[in-house]
NUVEX-378067 format. One record per residue (C-alpha): z, x, y. Coordinates in pm, whole numbers, padded with zeros to 5 digits, always signed. Layout:
N
ZXY
...
//
This chain:
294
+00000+00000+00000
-00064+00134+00337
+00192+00229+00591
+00182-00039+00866
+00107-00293+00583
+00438-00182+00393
+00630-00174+00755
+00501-00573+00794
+00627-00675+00489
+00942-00518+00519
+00982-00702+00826
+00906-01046+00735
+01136-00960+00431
+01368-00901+00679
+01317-01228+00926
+01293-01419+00557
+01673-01287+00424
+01802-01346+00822
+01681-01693+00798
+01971-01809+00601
+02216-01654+00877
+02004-01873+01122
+01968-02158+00936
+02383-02196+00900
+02363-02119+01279
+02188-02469+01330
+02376-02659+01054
+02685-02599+01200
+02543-02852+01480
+02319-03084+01300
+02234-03276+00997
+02064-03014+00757
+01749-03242+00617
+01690-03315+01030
+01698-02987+01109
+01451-02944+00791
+01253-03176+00988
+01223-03021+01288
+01140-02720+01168
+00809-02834+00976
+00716-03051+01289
+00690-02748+01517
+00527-02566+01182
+00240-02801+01183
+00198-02907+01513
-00027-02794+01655
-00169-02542+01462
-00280-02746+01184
-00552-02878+01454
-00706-02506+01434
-00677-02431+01091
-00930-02633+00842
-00838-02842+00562
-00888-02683+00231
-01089-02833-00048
-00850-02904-00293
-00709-03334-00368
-00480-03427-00134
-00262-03519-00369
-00190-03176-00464
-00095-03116-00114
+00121-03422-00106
+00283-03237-00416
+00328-02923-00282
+00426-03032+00090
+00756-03271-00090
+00816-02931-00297
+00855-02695-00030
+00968-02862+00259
+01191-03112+00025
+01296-02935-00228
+01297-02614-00148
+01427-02599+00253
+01549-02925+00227
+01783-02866-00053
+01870-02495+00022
+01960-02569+00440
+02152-02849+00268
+02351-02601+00067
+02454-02427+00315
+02568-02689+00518
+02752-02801+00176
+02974-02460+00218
+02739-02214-00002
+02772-01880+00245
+02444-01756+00403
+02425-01493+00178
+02454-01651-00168
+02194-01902-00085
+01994-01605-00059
+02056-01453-00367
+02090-01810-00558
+01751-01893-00430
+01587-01600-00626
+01659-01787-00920
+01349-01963-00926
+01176-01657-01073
+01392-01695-01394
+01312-02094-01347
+00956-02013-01322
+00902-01853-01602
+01041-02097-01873
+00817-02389-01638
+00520-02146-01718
+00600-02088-02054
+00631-02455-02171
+00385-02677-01892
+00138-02355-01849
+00178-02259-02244
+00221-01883-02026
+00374-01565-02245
+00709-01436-02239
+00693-01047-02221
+01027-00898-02361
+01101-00709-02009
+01087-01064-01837
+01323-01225-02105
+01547-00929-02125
+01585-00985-01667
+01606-01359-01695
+01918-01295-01934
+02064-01070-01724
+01982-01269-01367
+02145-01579-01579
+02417-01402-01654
+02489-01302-01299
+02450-01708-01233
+02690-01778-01406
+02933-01503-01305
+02879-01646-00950
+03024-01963-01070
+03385-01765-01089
+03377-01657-00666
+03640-01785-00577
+03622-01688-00199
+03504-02019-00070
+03126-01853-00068
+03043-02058-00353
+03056-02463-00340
+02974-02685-00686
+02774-02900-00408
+02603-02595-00252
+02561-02468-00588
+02375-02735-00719
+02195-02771-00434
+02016-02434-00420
+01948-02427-00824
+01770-02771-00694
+01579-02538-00408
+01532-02262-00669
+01372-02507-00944
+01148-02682-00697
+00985-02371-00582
+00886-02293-00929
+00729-02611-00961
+00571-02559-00630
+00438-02247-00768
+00278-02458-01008
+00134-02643-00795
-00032-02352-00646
-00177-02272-00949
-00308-02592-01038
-00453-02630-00666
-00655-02340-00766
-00687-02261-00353
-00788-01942-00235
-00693-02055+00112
-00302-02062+00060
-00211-02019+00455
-00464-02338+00483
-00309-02459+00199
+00045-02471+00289
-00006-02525+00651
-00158-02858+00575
+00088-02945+00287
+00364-02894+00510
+00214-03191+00748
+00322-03438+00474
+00689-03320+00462
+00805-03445+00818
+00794-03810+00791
+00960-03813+00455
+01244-03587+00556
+01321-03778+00893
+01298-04126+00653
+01618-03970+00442
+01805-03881+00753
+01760-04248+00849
+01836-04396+00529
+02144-04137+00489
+02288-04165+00865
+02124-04470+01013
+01971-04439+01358
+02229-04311+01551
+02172-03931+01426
+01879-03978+01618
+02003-04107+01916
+02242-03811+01958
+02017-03567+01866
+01941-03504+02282
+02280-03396+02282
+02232-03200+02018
+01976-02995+02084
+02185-02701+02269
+02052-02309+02261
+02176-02262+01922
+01954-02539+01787
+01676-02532+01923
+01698-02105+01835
+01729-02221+01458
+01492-02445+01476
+01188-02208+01659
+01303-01929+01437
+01256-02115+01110
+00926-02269+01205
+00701-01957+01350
+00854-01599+01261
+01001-01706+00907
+00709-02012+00844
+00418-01945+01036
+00399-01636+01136
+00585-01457+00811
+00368-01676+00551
+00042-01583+00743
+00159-01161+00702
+00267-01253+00293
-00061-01453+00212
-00256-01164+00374
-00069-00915+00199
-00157-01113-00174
-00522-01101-00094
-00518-00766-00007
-00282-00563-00275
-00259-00682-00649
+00098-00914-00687
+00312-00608-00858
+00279-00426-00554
+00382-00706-00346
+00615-00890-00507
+00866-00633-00547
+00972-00635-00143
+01072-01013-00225
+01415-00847-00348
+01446-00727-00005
+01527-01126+00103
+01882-01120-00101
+01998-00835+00029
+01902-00883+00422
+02076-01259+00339
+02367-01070+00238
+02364-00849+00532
+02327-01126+00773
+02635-01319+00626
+02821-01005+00681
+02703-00920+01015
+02696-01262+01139
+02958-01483+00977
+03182-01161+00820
+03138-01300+00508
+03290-01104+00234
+03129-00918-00102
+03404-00899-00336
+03368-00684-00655
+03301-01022-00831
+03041-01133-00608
+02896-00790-00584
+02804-00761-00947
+02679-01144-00956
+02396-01069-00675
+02288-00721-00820
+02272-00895-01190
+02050-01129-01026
+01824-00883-00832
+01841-00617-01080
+01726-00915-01377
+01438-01029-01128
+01353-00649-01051
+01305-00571-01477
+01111-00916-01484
+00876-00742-01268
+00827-00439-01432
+00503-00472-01652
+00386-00241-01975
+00111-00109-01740
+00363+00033-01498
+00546+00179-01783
+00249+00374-01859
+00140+00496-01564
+00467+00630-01487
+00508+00811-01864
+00155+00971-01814
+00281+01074-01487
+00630+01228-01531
+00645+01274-01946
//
């Protein structure tokens, strides 16, 4: 990978883990699915007026809109809002690698490679060790929450796949235009109308920071750098800087929130990143590094 496109993707991994950290910031003020919702508004509007529909059924954009802006944000801004700390989400969230690949292996009919198995089992097992935090990091709501978030983007992944798009910016930029109206239709059915009748008041500095920083650095502006960065290098090379997003979550819980990483906690995350990090690892890498230092 070249320099400057190595330093870009290091920085939206960067902007992605610190969106957690900025995400609390603005449910500490407001209801978590509105905020959701305000987030994909800005996303979409305008800029899906300048970007061109691509040719794939709308229904698979339907799909994967619900899935990422639902499921995915939805669910994970509402753990955190449920009492799961900045940084766990974070780390919880990479859980839908382990996800995906059991939803590949028995909807796609995809292989299990031994190195993958062998880092699910291990990221698993740091799941579960997570369960025993007992430093108020960890909530059963906020939990189950983010495995929710975790599980839908492997079945938005799926989506992807089936799409069979080329055009994923396109692609997710117009999927995300169906996520809006559904989102703002659960905060009414949830809270009633008068959510939205305070929201004016509402919308102070911290707010409306969340809210600009989740919908063009983290959505717009980081997904056009990743997408660009997938057409360009092959997905081993880029996938890797992915585990960059726990730890910078982690960082900005600390930094932020002073968040603690007890030993327990500690060991849960790096199970998790280490597991996802051996998942990745692929018999042709093996090779190429025994031909080169053997």
């Amino acid at each position: 990978m070249k320099k400057n496109d190595l330093i870009l993707g290091i920085i939206v991994m960067i902007v992605w883990g610190l969106n957690f950290s900025v995400i609390k910031l603005g449910v500490s003020e407001i209801d978590p699915l509105l905020l959701t919702a305000l987030r994909f508004t800005l996303a979409t509007l305008p800029a899906i007026f300048f970007v061109k529909k691509p040719n794939v059924s709308w229904w698979y954009l339907v799909i994967y809109g619900w899935l990422f802006a639902i499921g995915i944000w939805g669910m994970a801004t509402w753990s955190i809002e449920a009492g799961l700390s900045a940084g766990m989400a974070s780390v919880l969230l990479q859980m839908n690698v382990v996800f995906g690949l059991f939803l590949g292996y028995f909807l796609l009919k995809e292989p299990l490679p031994i190195n993958k198995v062998i880092g699910s089992s291990i990221a698993l097992a740091g799941l579960l060790l997570s369960l025993t935090v007992a430093d108020g990091s960890v909530t059963q709501l906020g939990l189950m929450l983010i495995l929710f978030a975790a599980i839908s983007w492997s079945l938005a992944s799926i989506t992807v796949k089936k799409a069979a798009t080329k055009k994923i910016f396109a692609f997710s930029l117009w999927a995300m235009a169906f996520a809006p109206v559904p989102l703002f239709l659960i905060v009414y059915l949830q809270s009633g109308s008068e959510v939205f009748v305070q929201l004016p008041e509402q919308l102070n500095g911290r707010v409306i920071f969340s809210v600009l920083f989740q919908a063009y650095p983290v959505t717009l502006l980081g997904y056009w750098i990743w997408n660009r960065l997938l057409v360009t290098y092959p997905l081993t090379t880029v996938a890797p800087l992915t585990l960059l997003v726990p730890v910078f979550g982690l960082l900005g819980g600390v930094l932020f929130y002073q968040e603690t990483v007890g030993l327990i906690k500690l060991i849960a995350c790096l199970c998790v990143i280490s597991g996802i990090l051996i998942g990745f690892i692929n018999t042709k890498m093996l090779s190429k590094l025994k031909s080169r230092y053997i």
